[in-house]
HTML snippet that shows the backbone in 3Dmol.js (N, CA, C, O; Angstrom):
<script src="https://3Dmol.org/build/3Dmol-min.js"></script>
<div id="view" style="width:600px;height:400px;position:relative"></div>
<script>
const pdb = `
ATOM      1  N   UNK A   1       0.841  -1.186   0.000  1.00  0.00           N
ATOM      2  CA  UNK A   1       0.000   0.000   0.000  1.00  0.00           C
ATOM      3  C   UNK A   1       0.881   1.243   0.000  1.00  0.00           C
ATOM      4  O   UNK A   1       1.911   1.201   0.673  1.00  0.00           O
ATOM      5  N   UNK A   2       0.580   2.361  -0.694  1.00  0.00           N
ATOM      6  CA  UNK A   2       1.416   3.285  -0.724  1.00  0.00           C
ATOM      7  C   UNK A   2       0.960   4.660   0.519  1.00  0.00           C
ATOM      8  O   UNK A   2       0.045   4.336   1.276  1.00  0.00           O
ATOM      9  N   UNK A   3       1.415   5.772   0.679  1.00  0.00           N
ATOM     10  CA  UNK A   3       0.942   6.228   2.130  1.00  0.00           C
ATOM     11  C   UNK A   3      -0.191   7.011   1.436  1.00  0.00           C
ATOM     12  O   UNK A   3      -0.449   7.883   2.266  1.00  0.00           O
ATOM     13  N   UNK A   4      -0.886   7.166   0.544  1.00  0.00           N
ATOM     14  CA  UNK A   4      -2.534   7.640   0.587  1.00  0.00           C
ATOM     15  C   UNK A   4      -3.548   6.872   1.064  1.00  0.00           C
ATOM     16  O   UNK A   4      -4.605   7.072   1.663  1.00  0.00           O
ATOM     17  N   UNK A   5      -2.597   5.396   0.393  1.00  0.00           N
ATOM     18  CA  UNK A   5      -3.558   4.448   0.206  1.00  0.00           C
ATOM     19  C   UNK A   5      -3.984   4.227   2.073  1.00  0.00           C
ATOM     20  O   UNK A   5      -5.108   4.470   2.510  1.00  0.00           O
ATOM     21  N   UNK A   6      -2.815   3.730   2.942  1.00  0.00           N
ATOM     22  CA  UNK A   6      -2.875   3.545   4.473  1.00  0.00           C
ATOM     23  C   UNK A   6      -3.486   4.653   5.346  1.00  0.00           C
ATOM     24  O   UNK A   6      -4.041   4.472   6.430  1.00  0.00           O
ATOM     25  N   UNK A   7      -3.232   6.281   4.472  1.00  0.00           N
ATOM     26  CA  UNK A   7      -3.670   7.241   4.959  1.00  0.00           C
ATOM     27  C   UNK A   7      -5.294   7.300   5.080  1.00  0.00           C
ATOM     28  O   UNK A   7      -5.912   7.416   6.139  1.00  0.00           O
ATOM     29  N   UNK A   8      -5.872   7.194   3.743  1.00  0.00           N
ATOM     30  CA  UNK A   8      -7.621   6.392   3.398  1.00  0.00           C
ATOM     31  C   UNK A   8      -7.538   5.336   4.346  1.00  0.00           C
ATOM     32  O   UNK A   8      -8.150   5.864   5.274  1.00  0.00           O
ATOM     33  N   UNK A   9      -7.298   4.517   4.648  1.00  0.00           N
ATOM     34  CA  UNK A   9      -7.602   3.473   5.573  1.00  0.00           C
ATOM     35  C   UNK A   9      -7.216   3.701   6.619  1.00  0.00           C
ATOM     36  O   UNK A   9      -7.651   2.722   7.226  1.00  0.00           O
ATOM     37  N   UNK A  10      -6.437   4.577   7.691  1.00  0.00           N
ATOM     38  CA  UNK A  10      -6.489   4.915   8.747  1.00  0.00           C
ATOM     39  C   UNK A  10      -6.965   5.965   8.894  1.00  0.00           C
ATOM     40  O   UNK A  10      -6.708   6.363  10.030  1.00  0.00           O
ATOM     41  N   UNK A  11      -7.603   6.733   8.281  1.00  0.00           N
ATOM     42  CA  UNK A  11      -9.297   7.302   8.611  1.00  0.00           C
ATOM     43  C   UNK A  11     -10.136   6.703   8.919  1.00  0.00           C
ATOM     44  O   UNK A  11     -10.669   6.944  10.003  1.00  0.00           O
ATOM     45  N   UNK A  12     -10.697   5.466   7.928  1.00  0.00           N
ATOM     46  CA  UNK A  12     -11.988   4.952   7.627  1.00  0.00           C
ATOM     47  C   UNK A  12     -11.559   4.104   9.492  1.00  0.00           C
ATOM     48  O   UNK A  12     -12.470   3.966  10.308  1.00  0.00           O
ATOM     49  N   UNK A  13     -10.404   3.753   9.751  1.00  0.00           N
ATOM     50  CA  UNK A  13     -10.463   3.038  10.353  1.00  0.00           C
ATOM     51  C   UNK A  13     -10.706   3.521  12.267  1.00  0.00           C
ATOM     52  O   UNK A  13     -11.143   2.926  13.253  1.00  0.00           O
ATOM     53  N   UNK A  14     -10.030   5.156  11.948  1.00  0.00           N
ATOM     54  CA  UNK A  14     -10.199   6.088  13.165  1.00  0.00           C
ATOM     55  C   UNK A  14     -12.121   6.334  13.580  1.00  0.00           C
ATOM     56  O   UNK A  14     -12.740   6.426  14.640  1.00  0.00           O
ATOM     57  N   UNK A  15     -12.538   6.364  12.061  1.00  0.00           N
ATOM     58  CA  UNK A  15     -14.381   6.716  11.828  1.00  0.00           C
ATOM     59  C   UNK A  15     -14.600   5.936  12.739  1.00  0.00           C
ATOM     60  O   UNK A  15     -14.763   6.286  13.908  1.00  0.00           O
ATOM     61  N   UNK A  16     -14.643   4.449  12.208  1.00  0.00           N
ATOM     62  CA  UNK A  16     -15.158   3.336  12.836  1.00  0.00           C
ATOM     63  C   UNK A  16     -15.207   3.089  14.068  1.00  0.00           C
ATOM     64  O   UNK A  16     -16.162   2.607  14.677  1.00  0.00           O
ATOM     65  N   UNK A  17     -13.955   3.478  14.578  1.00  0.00           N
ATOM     66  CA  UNK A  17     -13.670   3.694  16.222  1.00  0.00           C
ATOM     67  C   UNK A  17     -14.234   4.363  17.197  1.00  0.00           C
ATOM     68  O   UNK A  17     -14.589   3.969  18.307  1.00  0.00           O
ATOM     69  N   UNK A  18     -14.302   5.518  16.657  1.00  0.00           N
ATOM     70  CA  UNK A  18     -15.043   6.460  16.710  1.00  0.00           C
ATOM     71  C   UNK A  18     -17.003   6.334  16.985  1.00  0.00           C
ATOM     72  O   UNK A  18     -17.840   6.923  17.669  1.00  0.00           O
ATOM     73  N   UNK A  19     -16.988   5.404  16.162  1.00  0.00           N
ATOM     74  CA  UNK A  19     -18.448   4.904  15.905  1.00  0.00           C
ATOM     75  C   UNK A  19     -19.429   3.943  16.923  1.00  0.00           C
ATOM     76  O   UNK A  19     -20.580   3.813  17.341  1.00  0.00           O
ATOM     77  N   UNK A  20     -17.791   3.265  17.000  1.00  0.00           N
ATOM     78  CA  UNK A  20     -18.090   1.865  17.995  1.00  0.00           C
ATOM     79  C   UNK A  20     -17.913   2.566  19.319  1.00  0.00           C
ATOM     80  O   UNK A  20     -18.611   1.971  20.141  1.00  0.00           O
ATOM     81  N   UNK A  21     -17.284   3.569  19.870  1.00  0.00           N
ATOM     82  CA  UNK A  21     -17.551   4.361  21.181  1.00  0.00           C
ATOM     83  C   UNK A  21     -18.897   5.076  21.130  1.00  0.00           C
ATOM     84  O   UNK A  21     -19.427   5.274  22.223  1.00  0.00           O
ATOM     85  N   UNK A  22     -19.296   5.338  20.449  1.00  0.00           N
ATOM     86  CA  UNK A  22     -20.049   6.152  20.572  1.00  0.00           C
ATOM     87  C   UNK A  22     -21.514   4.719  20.373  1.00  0.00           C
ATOM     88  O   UNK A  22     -22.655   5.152  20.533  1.00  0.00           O
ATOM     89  N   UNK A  23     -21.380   3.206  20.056  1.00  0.00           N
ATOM     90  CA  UNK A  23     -22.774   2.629  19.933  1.00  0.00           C
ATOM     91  C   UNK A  23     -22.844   2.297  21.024  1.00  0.00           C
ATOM     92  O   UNK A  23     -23.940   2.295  21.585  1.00  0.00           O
ATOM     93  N   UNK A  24     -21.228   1.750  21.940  1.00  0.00           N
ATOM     94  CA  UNK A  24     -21.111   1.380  23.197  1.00  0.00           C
ATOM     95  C   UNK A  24     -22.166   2.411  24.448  1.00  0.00           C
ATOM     96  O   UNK A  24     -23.192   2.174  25.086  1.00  0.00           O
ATOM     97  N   UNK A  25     -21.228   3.609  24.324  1.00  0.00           N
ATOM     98  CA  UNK A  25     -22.062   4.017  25.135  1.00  0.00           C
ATOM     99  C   UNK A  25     -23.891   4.105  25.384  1.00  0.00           C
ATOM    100  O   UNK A  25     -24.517   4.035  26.441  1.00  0.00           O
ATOM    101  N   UNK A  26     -24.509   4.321  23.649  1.00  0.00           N
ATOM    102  CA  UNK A  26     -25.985   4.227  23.780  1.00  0.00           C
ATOM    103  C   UNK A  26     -26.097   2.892  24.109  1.00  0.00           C
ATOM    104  O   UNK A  26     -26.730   2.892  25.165  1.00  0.00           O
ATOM    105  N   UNK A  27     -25.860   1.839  23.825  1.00  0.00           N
ATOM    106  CA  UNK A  27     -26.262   1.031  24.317  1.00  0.00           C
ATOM    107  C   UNK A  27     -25.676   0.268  25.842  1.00  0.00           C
ATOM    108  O   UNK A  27     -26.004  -0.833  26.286  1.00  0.00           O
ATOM    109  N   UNK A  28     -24.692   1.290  26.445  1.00  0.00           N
ATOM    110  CA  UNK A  28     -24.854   1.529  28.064  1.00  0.00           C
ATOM    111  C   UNK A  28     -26.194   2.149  28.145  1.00  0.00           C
ATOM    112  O   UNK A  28     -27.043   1.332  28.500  1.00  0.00           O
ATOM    113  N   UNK A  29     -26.653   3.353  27.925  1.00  0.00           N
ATOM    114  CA  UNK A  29     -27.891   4.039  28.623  1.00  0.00           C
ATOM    115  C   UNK A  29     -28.500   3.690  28.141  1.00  0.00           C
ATOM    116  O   UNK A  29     -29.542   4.186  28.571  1.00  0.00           O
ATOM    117  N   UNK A  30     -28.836   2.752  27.018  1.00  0.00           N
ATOM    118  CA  UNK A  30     -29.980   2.459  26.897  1.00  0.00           C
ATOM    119  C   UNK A  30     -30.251   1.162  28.367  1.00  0.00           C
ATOM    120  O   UNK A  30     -31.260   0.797  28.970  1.00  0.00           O
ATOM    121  N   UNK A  31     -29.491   0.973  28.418  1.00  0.00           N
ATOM    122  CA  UNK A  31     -29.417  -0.298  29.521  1.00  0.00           C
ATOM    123  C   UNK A  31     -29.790   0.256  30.764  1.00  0.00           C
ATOM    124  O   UNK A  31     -30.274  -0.221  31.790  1.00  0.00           O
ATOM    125  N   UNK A  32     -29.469   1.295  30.441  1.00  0.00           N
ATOM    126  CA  UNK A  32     -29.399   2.005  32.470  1.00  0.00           C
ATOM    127  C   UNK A  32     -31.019   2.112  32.617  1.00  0.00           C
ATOM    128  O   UNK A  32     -31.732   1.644  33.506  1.00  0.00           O
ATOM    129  N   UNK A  33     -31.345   2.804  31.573  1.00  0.00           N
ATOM    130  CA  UNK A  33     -32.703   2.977  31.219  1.00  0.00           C
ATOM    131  C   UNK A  33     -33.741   1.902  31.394  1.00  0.00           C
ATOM    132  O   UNK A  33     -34.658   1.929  32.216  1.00  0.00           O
ATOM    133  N   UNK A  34     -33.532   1.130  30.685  1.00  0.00           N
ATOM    134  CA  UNK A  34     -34.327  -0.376  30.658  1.00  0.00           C
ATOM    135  C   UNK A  34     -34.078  -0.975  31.937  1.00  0.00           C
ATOM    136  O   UNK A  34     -35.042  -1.251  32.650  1.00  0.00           O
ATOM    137  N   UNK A  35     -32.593  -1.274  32.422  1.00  0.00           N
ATOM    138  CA  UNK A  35     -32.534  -2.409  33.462  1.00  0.00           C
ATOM    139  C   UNK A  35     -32.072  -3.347  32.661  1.00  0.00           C
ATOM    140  O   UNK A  35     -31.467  -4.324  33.104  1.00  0.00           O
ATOM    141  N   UNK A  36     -32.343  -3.124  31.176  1.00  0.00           N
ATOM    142  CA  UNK A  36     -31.070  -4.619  31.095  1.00  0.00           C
ATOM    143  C   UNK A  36     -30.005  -3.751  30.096  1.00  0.00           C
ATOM    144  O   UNK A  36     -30.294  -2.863  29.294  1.00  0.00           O
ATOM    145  N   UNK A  37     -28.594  -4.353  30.444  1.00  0.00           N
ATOM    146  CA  UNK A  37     -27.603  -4.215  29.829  1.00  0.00           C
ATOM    147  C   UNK A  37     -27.453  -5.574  29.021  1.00  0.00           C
ATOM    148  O   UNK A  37     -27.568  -6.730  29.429  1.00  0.00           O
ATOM    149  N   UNK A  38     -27.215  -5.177  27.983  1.00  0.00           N
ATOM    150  CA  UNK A  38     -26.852  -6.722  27.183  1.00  0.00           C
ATOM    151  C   UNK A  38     -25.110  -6.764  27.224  1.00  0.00           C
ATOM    152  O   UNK A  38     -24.533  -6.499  26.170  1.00  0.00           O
ATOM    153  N   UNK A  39     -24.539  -6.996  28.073  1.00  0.00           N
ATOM    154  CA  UNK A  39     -23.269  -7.508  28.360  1.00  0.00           C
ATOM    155  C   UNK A  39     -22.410  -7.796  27.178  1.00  0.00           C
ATOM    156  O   UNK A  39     -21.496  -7.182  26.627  1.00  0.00           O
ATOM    157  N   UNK A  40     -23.222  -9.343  26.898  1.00  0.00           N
ATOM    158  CA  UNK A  40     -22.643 -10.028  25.448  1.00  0.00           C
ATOM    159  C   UNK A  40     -22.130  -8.682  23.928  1.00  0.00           C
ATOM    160  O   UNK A  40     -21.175  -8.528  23.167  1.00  0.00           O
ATOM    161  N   UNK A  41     -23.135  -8.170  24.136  1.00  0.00           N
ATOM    162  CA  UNK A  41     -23.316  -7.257  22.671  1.00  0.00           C
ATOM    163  C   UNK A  41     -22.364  -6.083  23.069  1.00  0.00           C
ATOM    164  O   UNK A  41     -21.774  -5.731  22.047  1.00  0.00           O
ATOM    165  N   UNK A  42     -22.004  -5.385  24.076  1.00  0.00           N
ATOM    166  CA  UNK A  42     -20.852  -4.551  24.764  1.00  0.00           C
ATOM    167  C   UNK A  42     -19.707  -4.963  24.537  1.00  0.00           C
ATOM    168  O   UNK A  42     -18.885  -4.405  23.810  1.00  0.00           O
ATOM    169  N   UNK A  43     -19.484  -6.485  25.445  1.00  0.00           N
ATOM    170  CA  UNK A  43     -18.132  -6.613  25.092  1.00  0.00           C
ATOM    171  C   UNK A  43     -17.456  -7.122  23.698  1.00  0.00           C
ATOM    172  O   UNK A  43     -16.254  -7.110  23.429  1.00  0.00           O
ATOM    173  N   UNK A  44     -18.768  -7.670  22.701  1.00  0.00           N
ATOM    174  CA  UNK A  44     -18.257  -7.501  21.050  1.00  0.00           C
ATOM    175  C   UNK A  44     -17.533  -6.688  20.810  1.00  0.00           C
ATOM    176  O   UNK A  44     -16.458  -6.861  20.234  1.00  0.00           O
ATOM    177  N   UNK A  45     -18.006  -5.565  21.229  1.00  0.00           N
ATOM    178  CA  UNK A  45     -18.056  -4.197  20.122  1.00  0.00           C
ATOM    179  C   UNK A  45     -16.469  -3.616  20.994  1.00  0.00           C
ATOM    180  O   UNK A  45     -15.510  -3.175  20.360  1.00  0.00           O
ATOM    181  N   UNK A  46     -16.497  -3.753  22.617  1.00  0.00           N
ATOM    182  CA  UNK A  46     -15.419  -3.425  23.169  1.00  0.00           C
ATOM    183  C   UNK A  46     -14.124  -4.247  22.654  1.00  0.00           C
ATOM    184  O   UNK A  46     -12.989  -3.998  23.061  1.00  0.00           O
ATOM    185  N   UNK A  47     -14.411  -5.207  21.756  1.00  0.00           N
ATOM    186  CA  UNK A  47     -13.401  -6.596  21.731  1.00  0.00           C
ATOM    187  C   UNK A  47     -12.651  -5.976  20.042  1.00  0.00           C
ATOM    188  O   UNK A  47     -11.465  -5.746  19.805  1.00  0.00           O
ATOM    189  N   UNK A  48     -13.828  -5.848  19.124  1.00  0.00           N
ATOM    190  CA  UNK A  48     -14.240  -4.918  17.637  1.00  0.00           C
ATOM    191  C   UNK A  48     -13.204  -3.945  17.824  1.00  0.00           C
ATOM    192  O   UNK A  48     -12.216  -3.927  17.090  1.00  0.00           O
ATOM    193  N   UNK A  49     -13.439  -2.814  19.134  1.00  0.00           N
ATOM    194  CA  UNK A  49     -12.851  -1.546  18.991  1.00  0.00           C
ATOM    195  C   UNK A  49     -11.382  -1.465  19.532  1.00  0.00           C
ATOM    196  O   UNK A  49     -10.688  -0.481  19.275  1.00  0.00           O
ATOM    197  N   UNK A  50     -10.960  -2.417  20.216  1.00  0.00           N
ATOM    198  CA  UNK A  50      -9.428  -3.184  20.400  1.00  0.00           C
ATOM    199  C   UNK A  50      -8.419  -3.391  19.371  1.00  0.00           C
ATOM    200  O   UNK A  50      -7.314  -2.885  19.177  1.00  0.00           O
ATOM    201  N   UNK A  51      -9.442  -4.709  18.471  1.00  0.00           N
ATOM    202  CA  UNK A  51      -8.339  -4.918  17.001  1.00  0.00           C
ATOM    203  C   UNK A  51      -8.731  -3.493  16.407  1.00  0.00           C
ATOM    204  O   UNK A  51      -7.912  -3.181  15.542  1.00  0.00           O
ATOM    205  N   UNK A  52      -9.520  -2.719  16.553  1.00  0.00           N
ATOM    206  CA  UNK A  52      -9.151  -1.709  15.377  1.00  0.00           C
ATOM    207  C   UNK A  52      -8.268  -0.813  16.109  1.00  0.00           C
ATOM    208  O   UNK A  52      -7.221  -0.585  15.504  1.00  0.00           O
ATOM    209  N   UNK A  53      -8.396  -0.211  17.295  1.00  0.00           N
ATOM    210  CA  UNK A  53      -6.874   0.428  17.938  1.00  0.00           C
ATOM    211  C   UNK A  53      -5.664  -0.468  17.433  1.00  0.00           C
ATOM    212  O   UNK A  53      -4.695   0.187  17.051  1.00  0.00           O
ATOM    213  N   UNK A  54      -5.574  -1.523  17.378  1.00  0.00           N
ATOM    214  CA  UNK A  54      -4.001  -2.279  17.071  1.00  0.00           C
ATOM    215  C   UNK A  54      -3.729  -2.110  16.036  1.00  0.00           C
ATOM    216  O   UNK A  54      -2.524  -1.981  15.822  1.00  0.00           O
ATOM    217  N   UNK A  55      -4.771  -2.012  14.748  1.00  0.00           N
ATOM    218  CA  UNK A  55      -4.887  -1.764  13.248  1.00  0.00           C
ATOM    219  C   UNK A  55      -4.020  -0.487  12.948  1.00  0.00           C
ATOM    220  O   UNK A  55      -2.976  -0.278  12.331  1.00  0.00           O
ATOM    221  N   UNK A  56      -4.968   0.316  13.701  1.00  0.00           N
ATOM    222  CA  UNK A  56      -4.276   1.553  13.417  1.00  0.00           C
ATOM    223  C   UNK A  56      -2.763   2.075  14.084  1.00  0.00           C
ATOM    224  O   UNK A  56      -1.990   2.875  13.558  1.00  0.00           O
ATOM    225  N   UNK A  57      -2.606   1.430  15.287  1.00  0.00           N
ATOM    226  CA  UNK A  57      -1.147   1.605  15.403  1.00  0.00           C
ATOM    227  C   UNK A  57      -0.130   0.910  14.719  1.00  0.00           C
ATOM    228  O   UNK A  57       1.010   1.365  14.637  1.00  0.00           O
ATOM    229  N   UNK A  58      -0.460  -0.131  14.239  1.00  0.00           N
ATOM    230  CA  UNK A  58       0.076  -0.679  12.710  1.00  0.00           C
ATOM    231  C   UNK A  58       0.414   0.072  11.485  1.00  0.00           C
ATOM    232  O   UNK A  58       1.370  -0.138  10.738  1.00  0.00           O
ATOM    233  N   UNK A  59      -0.664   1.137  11.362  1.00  0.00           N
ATOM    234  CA  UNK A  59      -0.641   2.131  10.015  1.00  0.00           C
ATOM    235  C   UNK A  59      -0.095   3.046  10.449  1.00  0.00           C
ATOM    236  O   UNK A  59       0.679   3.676   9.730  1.00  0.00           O
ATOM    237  N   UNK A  60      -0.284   3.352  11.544  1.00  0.00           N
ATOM    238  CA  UNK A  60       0.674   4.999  12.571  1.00  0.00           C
ATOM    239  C   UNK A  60       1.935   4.639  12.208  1.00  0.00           C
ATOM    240  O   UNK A  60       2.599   5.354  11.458  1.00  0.00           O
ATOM    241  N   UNK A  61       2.419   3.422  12.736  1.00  0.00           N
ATOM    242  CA  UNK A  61       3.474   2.835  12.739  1.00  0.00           C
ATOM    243  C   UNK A  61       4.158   2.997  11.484  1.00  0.00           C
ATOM    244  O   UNK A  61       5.169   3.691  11.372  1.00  0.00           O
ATOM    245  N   UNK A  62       3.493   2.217  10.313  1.00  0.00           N
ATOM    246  CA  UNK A  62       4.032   2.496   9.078  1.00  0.00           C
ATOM    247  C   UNK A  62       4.130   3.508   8.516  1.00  0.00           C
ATOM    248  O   UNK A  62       4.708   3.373   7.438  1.00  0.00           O
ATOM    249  N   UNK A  63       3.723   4.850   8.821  1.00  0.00           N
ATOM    250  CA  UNK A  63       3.496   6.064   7.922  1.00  0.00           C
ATOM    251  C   UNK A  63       4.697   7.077   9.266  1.00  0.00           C
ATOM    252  O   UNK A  63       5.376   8.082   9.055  1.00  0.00           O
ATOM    253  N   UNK A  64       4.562   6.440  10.291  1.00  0.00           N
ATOM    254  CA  UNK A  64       5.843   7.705  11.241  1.00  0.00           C
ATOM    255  C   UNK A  64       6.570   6.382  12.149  1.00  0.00           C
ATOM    256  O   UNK A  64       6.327   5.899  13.255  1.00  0.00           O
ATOM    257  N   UNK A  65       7.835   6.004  10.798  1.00  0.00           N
ATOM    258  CA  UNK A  65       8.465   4.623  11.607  1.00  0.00           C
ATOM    259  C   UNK A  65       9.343   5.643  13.063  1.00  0.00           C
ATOM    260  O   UNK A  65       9.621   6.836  13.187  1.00  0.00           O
ATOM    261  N   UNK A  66       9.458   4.915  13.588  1.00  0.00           N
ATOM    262  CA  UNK A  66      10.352   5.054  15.015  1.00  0.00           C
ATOM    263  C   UNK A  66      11.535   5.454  14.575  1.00  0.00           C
ATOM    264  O   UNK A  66      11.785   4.607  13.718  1.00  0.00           O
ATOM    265  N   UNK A  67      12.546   6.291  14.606  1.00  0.00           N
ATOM    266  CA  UNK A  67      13.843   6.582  13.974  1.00  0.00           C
ATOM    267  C   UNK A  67      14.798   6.958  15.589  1.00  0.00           C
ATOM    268  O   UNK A  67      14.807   8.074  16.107  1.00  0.00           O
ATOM    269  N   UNK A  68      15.377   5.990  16.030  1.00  0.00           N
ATOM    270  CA  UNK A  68      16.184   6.753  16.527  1.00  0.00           C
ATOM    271  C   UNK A  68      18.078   7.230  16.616  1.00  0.00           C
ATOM    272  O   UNK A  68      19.013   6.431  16.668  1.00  0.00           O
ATOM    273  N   UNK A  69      18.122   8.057  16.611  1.00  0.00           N
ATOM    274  CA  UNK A  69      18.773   8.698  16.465  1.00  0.00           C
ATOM    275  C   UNK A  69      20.220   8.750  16.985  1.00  0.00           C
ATOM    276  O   UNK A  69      20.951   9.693  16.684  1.00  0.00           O
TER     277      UNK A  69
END
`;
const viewer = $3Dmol.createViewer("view");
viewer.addModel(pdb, "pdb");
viewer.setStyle({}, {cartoon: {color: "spectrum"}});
viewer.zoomTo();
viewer.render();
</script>
């Protein structure tokens, strides 16, 4: 992949992250609300939004290698 190409994909991939915090939490309050938390369906999405943090420090990684000096 060349660095536009990783650059496009560590967006799409920051969005997503982004996305999955933000379903987590409604579906915390929706739970608080109801009385039920669906556990199972939380820690998916908490499990989901993990490999995509590692993804992207993969592409961080590749686009600003470590140089030292």
């Amino acid at each position: 992949m060349n660095e536009a190409e990783l650059r496009k994909k560590l967006e799409l991939l920051r969005t997503e992250h982004r996305d999955l915090d933000a379903a987590i939490a409604a579906l915390t309050e929706a739970g608080e609300r109801t009385g039920f938390v669906d556990q199972l369906q939380i820690a998916r999405l908490k499990k989901r939004k993990l490999r995509l943090k590692d993804q992207i420090a993969i592409i961080e990684d590749e686009l600003l290698p470590d140089i030292i000096a």
